[in-house]
N, C-alpha and C positions, 0 to 999 in steps of 0.2 A: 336544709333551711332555705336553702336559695328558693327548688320548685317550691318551697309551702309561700314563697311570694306571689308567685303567679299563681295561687288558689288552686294546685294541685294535690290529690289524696295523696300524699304520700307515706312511706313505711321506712323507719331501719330495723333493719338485724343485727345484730353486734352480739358474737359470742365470744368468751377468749378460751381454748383449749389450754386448763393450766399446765405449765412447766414439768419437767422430770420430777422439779422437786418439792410440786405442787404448788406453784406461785401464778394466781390470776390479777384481775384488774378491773376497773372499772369503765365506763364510758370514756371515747376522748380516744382511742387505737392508741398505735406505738408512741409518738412523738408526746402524748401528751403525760402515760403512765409510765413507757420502760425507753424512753427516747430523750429527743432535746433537751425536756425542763427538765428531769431531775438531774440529766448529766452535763446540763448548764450548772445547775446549781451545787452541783460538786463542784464543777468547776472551778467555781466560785470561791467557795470553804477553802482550796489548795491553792488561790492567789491572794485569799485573806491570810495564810498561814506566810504566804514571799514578802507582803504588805508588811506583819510585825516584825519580821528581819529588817527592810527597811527602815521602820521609823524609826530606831536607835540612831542611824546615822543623821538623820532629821531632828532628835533632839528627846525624842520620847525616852523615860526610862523606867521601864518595870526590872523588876527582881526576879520575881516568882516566875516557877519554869512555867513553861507553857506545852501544854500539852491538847491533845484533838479525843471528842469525846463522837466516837462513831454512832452512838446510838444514837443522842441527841440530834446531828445533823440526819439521820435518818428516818426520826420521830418530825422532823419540821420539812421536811421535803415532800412526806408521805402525806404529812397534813395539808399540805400548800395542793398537791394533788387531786387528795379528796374535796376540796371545793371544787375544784374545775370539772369533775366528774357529777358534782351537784350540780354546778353551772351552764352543763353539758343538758341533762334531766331535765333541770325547767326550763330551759332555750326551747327545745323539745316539743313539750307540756305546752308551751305558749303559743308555739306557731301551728300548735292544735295536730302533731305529727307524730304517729304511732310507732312505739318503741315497745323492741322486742330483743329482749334477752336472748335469745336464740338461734341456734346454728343455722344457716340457710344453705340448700342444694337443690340447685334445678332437678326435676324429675319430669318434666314435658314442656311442648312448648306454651311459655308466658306464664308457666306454674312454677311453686318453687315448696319445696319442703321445710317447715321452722320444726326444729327441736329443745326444745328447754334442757336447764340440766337435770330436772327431773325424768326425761325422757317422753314429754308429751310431744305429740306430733301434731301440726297442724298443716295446711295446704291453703297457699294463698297464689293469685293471678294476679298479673299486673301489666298493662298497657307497654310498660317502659324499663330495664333493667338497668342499673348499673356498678356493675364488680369493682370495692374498694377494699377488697381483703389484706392487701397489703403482704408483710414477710413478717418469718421469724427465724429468732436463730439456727443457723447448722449444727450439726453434730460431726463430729469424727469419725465416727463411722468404726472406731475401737473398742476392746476390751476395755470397760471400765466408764466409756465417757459419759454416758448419762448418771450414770451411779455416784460419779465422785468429782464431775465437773460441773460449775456452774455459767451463765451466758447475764449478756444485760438485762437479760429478763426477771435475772435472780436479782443481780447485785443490787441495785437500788433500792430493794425493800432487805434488802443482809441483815438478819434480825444480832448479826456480830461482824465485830471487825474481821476483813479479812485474812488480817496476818502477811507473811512470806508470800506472796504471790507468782505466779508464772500466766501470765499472759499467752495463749496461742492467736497468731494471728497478726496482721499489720495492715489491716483496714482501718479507717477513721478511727472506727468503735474500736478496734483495737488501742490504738495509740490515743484516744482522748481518754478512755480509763485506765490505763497505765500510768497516762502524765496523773490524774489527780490521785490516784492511789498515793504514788508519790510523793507529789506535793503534798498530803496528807503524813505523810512520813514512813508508809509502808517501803519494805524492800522487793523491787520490784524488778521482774527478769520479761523480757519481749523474745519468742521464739518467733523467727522470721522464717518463712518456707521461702518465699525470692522476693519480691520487691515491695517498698514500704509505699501505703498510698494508689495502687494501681489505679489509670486514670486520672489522678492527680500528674501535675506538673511535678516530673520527675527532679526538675534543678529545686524544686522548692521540698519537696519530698526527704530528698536527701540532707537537706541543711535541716529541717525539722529533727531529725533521729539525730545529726548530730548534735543536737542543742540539747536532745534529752538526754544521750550519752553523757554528755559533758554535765546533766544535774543528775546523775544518781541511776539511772536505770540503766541494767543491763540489758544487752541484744545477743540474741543464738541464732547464728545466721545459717541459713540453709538445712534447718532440722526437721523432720516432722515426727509426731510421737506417734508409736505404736501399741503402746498399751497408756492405761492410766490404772496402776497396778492396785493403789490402796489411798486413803488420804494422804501420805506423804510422798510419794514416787510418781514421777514421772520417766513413762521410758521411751528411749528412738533407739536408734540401729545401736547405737555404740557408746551410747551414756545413760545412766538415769541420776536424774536432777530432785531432790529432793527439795519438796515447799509443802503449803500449807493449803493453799487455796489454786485447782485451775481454771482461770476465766477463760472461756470457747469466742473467738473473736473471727469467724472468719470465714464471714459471710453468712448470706442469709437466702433462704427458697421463698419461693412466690408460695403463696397461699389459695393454689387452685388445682392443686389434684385430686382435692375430694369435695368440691361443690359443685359433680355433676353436671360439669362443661358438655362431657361428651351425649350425655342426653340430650342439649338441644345443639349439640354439633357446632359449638365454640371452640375455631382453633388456639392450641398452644404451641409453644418450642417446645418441643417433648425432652430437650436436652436442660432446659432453663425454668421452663416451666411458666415463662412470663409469657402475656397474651401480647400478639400484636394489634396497632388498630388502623388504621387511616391517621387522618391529618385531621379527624374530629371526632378523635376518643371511642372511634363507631367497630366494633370485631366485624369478624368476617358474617355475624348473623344479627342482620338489622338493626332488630330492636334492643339488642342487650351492647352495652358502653361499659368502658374502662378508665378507671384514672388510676393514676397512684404509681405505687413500685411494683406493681406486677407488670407494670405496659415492658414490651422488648425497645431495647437500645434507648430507655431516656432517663435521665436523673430521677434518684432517689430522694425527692423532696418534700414534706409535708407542706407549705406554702404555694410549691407548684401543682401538687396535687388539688387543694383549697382553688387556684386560681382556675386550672383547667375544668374542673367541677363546675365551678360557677359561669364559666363563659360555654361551655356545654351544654346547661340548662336554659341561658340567655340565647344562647344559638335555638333550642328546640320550641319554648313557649315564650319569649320575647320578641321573636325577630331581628336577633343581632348576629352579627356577622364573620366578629371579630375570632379567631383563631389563637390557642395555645404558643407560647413564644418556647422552645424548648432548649435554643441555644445562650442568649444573653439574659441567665437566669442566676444570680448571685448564692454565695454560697459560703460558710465557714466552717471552717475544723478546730473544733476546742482542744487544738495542742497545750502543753504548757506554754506552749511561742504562739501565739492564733496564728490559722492561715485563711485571709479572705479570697475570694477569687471571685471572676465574672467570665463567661466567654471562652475562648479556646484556652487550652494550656500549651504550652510551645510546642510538642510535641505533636497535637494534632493539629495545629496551624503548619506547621510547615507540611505535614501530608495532606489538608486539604488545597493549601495554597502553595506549593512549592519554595524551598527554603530561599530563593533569591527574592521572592515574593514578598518576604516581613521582614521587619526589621525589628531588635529585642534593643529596650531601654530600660537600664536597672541600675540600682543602684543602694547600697550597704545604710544604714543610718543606728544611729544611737537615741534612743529615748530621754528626752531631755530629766525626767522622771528618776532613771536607772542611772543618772552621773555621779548623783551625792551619793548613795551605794556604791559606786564604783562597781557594777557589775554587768556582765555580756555586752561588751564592749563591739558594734556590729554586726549584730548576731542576728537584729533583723533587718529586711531584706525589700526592697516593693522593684519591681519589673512590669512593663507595658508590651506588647505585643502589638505592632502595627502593622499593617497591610498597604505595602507601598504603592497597589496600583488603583487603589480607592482613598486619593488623599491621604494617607497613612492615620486612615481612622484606626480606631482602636479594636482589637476585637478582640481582647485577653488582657484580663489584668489582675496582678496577682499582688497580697500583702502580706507580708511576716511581721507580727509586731503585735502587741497590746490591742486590744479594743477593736480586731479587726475587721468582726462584723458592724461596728457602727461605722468604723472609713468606708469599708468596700460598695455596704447599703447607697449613698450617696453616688457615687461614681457610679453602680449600677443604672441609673435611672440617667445619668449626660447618656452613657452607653447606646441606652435604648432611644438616644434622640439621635445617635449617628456620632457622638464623639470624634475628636480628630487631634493627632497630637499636637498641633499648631493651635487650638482651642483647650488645650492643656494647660499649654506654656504660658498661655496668656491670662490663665487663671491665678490670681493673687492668693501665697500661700498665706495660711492662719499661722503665726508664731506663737510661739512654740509648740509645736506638734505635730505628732508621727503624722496625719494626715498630707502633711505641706512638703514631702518627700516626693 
């Protein structure tokens, strides 16, 4: 959309390869069908379900139990979807830019091959490439996991509730569908192979799993499974655990091993599979460019993906100049407990800057919200990250708490104007709220 401003012909391709268990999608890649929105919008459902706990102690009184109707929030997720995938089409349609259904794979140079699902072929050239394939889920790589395990590519369109669940995995995606499962009222088990979050700020990492521990879900630390024997068994070295449902969390491959890189001689990490680029999205062969989650070593973000796209195109047929920001890029984790974050996590602050280098500022708070419930009493958490020898500006910050992507969004944007914690202090907090921590 960006090149069809500067009155360039442009083309997309967009095909989705469906799932094991036959589940595709419409326009709009991950974030929009099997990503963010709908597992915002669980999200959702399982803080509306902690909300009517609540409001008893506030005064409200129903009788009637209450209970969660899977289909329906499934039925209205799916719906909300399919507009945005209509809204995708005539976005499209308007800026007069050709939309194809269809697989693409280079086959020479500046050529590319479209496939339908029908199987027709077609052969199109084009001045300028650029790779946003994106990832999808891993597999295990066992007896049984395609057959009897499901990934977030299933769940969100789950034509039924999931039941007993066993979660593999302790990535984002692993632990934000786990918590709403949860929250949802499901019984809900997390198998950890080693550490929850990797990447993540491990002090914040850690208080997250215990916050979920402490609401209902269980963790299997250090297991991996070796078969997935039948729909109720799961098996590792020395137990099998029986459930209902297993969600595959744990991790994801770059989507470029079979769109015929190596025919125009497009490097990859043959180990990871993500492309590397320069510092302007550029591979090692001129004319074809990269964004998204297949670039090596940068965040998995559909907004930074969006921003570097669009200053990419500004860079090539505008005349602009401006550069990708890849470090002070904001970011949240749909825990039951949100976690916001900007900038280093302590961890890699102190190895890029050496640990006498920063100084950590944190500090416990209660939700003014969570008092009349009488419930998690300190459980969330906000820490700064400064850099003692640049004015003790900020270069990490991190929020546990409610609504953590509308605080952290804000504080992103001082960040990027050079922040400092002495331009912190002197900021006037809003009372009452988790932000003025």
């Amino acid at each position: 959309q960006e090149a069809a401003k500067y009155e360039k012909k442009v083309m997309v391709l967009d095909f989705v390869m469906p799932t094991p268990l036959g589940n595709s999608w419409g326009l709009g890649g991950t974030c929009v069908n099997v990503g963010c929105i709908p597992k915002k919008l669980m999200h959702q459902a399982a803080l509306l379900g902690q909300a009517l706990q609540d409001s008893r102690k506030f005064g409200w009184q129903f009788t009637e139990e209450v209970k969660h109707n899977w289909m329906t929030m499934t039925e209205s997720v799916q719906n909300y979807i399919g507009s945005l995938n209509w809204g995708y089409r005539v976005a499209l349609r308007e800026k007069k830019i050709t939309f194809e259904n269809a697989y693409g794979e280079f086959v020479g140079p500046h050529t590319i091959k479209a496939t339908n699902k029908r199987g027709v072929e077609k052969l199109y050239t084009a001045e300028r490439f650029l790779i946003a394939t994106g990832e999808r889920p891993r597999y295990l790589g066992v007896p049984g996991d395609k057959e009897y395990c499901i990934s977030s590519d299933d769940l969100f369109s789950l034509p039924y509730c999931p039941g007993k669940t066993l979660v593999v995995g302790a990535s984002y995606v692993a632990l934000e569908c786990a918590g709403f499962l949860a929250g949802l009222g499901l019984d809900v088990t997390v198998m950890v192979r080693s550490i929850l979050l990797r990447g993540f700020d491990q002090d914040i990492a850690n208080k997250i799993g215990e916050y979920m521990e402490g609401h209902g879900i269980s963790f299997i630390r250090e297991f991996v499974p070796i078969k997935v024997g039948s729909k109720w068994h799961m098996t590792t070295i020395d137990c099998s655990i029986p459930i209902i449902m297993v969600l595959l969390a744990i991790g994801r491959d770059a989507c470029t091993r079979r769109i015929g890189l190596d025919k125009v001689g497009v490097k990859i990490n043959e180990k990871t599979g993500k492309i590397p680029v320069n510092d302007e999205e550029q591979t090692n062969v001129p004319y074809i460019y990269a964004v998204g989650d297949i670039l090596q070593d940068k965040l998995e973000l559909t907004p930074l993906a969006i921003q570097a796209g669009r200053l990419l195109v500004q860079r090539l047929y505008a005349g602009a100049t401006s550069k990708c920001d890849y470090v002070n890029v904001p970011t949240t984790v749909f825990t039951p407990l949100e976690y916001g974050a900007c900038g280093y996590s302590e961890e890699a602050a102190v190895e890029k800057f050496g640990e006498e280098n920063i100084e950590v500022y944190h500090s416990h708070f209660w939700p003014l919200e969570w008092t009349v419930p009488s419930r998690d009493n300190n459980k969330c958490y906000a820490k700064i990250i400064c850099n003692i020898q640049d004015n003790e500006r900020v270069i990490g910050f991190h929020v546990l708490g409610p609504n953590a992507g509308e605080v952290t969004q804000g504080f992103a944007a001082a960040m990027k104007c050079g922040l400092t914690k002495e331009q912190l202090d002197s900021t006037i907090g809003i009372h009452p709220v988790c932000a003025e921590v």
